[in-house]
C-alpha positions in Angstrom: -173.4 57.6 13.7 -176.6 56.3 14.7 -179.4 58.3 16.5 -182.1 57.2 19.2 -185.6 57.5 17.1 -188.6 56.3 19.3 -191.4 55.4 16.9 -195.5 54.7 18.6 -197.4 53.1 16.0 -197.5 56.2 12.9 -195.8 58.3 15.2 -191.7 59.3 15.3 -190.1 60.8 17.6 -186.8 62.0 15.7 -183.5 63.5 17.4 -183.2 67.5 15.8 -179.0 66.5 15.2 -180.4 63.7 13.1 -181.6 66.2 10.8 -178.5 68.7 11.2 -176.8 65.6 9.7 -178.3 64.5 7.2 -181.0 67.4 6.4 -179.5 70.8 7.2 -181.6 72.9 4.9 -184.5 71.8 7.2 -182.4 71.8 10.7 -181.4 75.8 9.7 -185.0 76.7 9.0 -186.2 74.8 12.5 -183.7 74.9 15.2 -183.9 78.2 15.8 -187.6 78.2 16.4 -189.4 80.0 19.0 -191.1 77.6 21.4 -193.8 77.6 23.8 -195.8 76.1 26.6 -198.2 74.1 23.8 -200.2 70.5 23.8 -198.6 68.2 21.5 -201.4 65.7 20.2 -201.2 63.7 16.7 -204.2 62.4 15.1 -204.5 58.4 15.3 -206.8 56.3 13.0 -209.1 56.0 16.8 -207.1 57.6 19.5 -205.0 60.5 19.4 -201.0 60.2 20.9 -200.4 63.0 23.5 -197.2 64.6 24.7 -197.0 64.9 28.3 -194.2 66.0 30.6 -191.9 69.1 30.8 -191.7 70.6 27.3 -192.1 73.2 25.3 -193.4 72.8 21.3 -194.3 74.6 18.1 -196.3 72.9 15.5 -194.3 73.2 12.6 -196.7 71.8 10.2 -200.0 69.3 9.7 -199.2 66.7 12.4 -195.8 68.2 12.6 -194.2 69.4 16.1 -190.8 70.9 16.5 -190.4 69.8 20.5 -187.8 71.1 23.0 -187.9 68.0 26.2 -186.5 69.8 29.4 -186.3 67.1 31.5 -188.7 63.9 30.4 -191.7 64.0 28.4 -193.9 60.8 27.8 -195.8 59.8 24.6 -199.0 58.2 25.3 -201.8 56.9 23.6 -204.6 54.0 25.1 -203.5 51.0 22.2 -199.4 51.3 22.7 -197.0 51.1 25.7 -196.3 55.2 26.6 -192.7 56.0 25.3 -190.2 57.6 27.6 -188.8 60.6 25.8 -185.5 62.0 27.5 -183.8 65.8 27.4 -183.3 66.9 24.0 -184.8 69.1 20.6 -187.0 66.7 18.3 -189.4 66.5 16.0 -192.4 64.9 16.0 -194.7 64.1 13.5 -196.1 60.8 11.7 -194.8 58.2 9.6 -195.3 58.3 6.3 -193.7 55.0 4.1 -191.4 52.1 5.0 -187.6 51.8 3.9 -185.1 48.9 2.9 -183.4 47.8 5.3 -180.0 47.8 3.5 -179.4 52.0 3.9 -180.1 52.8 7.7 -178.8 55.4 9.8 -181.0 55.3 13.0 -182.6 52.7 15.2 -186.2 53.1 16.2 -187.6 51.5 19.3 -191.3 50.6 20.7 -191.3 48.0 22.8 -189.2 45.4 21.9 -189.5 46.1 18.3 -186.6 47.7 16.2 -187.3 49.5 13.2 -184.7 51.6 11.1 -184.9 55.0 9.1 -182.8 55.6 5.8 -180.0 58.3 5.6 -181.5 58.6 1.7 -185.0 58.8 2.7 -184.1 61.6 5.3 -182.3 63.5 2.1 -185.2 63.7 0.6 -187.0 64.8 3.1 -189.3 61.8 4.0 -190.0 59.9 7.3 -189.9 56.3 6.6 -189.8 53.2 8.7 -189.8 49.3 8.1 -191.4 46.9 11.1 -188.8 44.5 12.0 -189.0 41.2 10.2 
């Protein structure tokens, strides 16, 4: 099964069931997760990337935000295209390493550019992309 994962430069936007699947140790300790009217912003290397729309968030960790999208919610920072983020629990947070190609499980969009995470790399509890070649 594959799951939509948006990706803005270091920063993924992954589907909750994603982790239900393939991390459920972490999907029991989150899911359940009391959330609230709170700003989502990640630190970039100049500009920060800021949640907007109808959502409600906990920060779950250092750069780290267990989100709960009502209805839309948009991902924008000044150096990428926004990302269009529809209804759905996610997590949020930034990348951290890059994967082989060879063990995907999820597609990850910005633009026009597809990127993949790994099933393995998820297991271990890890957030890892690869630029498309």
């Amino acid at each position: 099964m594959k799951f939509r994962v948006y990706r803005q430069g270091d920063v993924v936007v992954i589907p909750l069931e994603l982790y239900r699947e393939f991390v459920p140790q972490f999907y029991e300790q989150v899911h359940h997760v009391r959330t609230e009217r709170l700003s989502v912003v990640i630190r970039g290397e100049k500009h920060n990337h800021v949640l907007e729309g109808d959502y409600e968030a906990s920060r779950i960790g250092d750069d780290m935000f267990f989100v709960v999208v009502k209805s839309e919610a948009l991902l924008r920072h000044p150096e990428h295209g926004e990302v269009r983020i529809g209804r759905g629990m996610y997590i949020v947070t930034r990348l951290l390493d890059a994967i082989r190609r060879d063990d995907h499980i999820a597609e990850v969009s910005e633009g026009r550019r597809t990127n993949l995470v790994s099933a393995s790399t998820l297991r271990r509890g890890s957030l890892l992309y690869r630029a498309g070649d």
